[in-house]
C-alpha angles and dihedrals in degrees: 000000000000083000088061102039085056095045083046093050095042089057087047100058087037089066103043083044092053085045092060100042097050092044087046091054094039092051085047092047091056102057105076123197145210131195121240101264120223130195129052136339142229119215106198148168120206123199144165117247135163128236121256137163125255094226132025147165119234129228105210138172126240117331085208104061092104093055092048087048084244105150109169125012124183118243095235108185122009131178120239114291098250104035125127122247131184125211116291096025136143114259110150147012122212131207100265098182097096090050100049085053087052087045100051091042086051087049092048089048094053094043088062087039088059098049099052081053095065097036083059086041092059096031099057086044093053095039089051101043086058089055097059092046087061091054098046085056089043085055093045092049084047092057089040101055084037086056082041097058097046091050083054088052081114096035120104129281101262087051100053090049092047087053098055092044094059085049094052096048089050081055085055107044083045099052087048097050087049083054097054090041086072098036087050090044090054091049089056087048096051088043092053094044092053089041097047091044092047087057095036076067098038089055089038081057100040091049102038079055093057101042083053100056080059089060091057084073101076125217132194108245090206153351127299148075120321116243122182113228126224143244127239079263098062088251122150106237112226139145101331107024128118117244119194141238084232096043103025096163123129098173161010134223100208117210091223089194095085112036134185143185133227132202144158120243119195129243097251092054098038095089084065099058122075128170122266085046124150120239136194106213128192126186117222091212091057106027088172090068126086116194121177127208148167135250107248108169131017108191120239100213126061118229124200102226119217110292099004133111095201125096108225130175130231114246120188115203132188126240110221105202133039129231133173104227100057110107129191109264095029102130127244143206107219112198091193103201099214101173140336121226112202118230120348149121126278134162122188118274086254090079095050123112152170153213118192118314098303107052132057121183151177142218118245133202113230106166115296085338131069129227120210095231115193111225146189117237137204143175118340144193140195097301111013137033125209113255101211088180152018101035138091126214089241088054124111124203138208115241093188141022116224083184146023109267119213127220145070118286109266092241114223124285117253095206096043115099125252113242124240103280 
């Protein structure tokens, strides 16, 4: 019986002691530490951009759409976006339906145009051609009471003078109605001018609409690699897509030879980044390459991007080496190095911690326990912080907590350095 009840006791405290020793070592597994880094350190800003290229030529619709009041116009049939186009070329085919009404209306308009041309054109004549007639028979009546005046010549007195009033009055009627011939002429001048120059815009119309509706057929004006544009959006345009009267273009022809890329900082970060910057840039469709570049331009001006809340500001990097498989629109990594600050302390973001507003601190290793050890911090970047004081470089830290640690936080020392900011 005493045998049992010992056999039954030892179990017992094997067990609790197991418990404890397996708690203890899980509670000591989760806490995970860093050492204090020394050396120098890397402020940076990273940042997704997307490949362009630095110069381009651009595909675009018709130039004329303005002048027709076309405002919009669908892109209707569009090649495959990479591939490779000569001069000449066919790249893109436009909605032609709103410009062949325009067209028909414009047909029917100079039709018309062409018809009260020729009306004016026969009814000056005619007009015209009778007013000469009036003036040949004003002529003839002229010469007949002037034949009249010398046959009463022995006629009485009152004849004679009734014989040179009518004359006189057939001078007159003649040199009126030669009056009115030229008014008249100029009349049919003026009518014909107006009527000519009404038809002269009805066929410049006519013609510059169908000239346009050429240019809806869209050609490559050189060589090179087909890249869709996009929208204000930041929308490819493809089949289907609108293109403006203010924005017609369809397309780009990349000169893959000089290469950028462009990215978005936000507004928090963009007091970091100046021009003339060197940058570390990866490729996501080739993780193995490395490429480096420089900042060349940082926008003045914010922009709030689709869906986001967040003001954020354009910057344009180079892209230092070329490389001929790197294509617009591939996405980058862009490790931005903003400044280097020369020896001093960092530990990764992850230790650090605070206490209110006033008081940031660490956890220290100090054997199998931890200390809270207020610190002075400095300038970060996407994975440490300087630490400017209250660590020393042989000092660990704990990344993580597996459990709460009690005590108050060991305050600065007054007499310790600070640490190069």
């Amino acid at each position: 019986m005493k045998k049992t009840i010992f056999l039954i006791g030892g179990a017992v405290a094997l067990i609790i002691a197991a418990y404890f020793f397996f708690f203890q070592q899980a509670a000591e597994s989760s806490d995970i530490f860093a050492p204090v880094q020394q050396g120098d350190f890397k402020v940076s800003v990273t940042t997704t951009g997307e490949l362009d290229a630095k110069n381009s030529v651009s595909i675009k619709g018709p130039s004329g759409m303005r002048a027709a009041q076309i405002w919009n116009v669908q892109i209707s049939r569009i090649i495959p976006e990479g591939t490779v186009v000569k001069q000449g070329d066919f790249v893109a085919e436009l909605d032609k339906s709103s410009l062949v009404d325009k067209l028909k209306t414009k047909q029917n308009e100079f039709t018309k145009a062409e018809s009260q041309f020729t009306q004016t054109k026969l009814d000056t004549a005619l007009t015209l051609r009778e007013a000469r007639d009036n003036l040949i028979n004003l002529q003839f009546s002229m010469a007949q009471k002037k034949l009249e005046l010398e046959q009463s010549a022995y006629e009485p007195p009152a004849t004679i003078k009734q014989a040179e009033i009518t004359l006189q009055k057939a001078a007159r009627d003649y040199k009126q109605a030669t009056e009115n011939y030229g008014i008249k002429v100029e009349q049919a001048k003026a009518k014909m001018r107006e009527a000519t120059a009404t038809l002269q815009t009805e066929r410049n119309s006519m013609d510059f609409l169908n000239s346009l509706i050429e240019e809806f057929s869209i050609k490559a004006p050189e060589n090179g690699m087909v890249i869709y544009s996009k929208d204000w959006k930041g929308i490819k345009k493809k089949e289907g897509s609108t293109i403006s009267a203010w924005n017609p273009e369809v397309a780009t022809l990349p000169d893959l030879d000089i290469m950028i890329s462009k990215t978005y900082v936000n507004e928090v970060d963009i007091r970091k980044i100046q021009k003339g910057q060197q940058v570390e840039i990866g490729l996501d469709a080739f993780p193995d390459k490395k490429l480096t570049g420089k900042v060349i331009t940082v926008a003045n001006m914010g922009e709030q991007k689709p869906n986001s809340d967040a003001k954020v500001f354009e910057v344009v990097i180079f892209i230092n080496e070329s490389d001929t498989t790197l294509r617009p629109s591939m996405t980058t990594s862009n490790v931005i190095l903003a400044e280097v600050i020369t020896d001093v302390m960092s530990v990764p973001l992850e230790a650090i911690y605070s206490q209110g507003d006033s008081m940031t601190y660490v956890y220290l290793k100090d054997g199998n326990d931890l200390i809270k050890q207020e610190v002075q911090v400095g300038k970060a970047n996407d994975e440490a912080i300087v630490i400017a004081k209250g660590v020393k470089k042989t000092d660990i830290v704990a990344l993580s907590v597996g459990e709460k640690v009690e005590g108050e936080v060991r305050p600065l020392s007054t007499e310790e350095p600070v640490a190069n900011k």
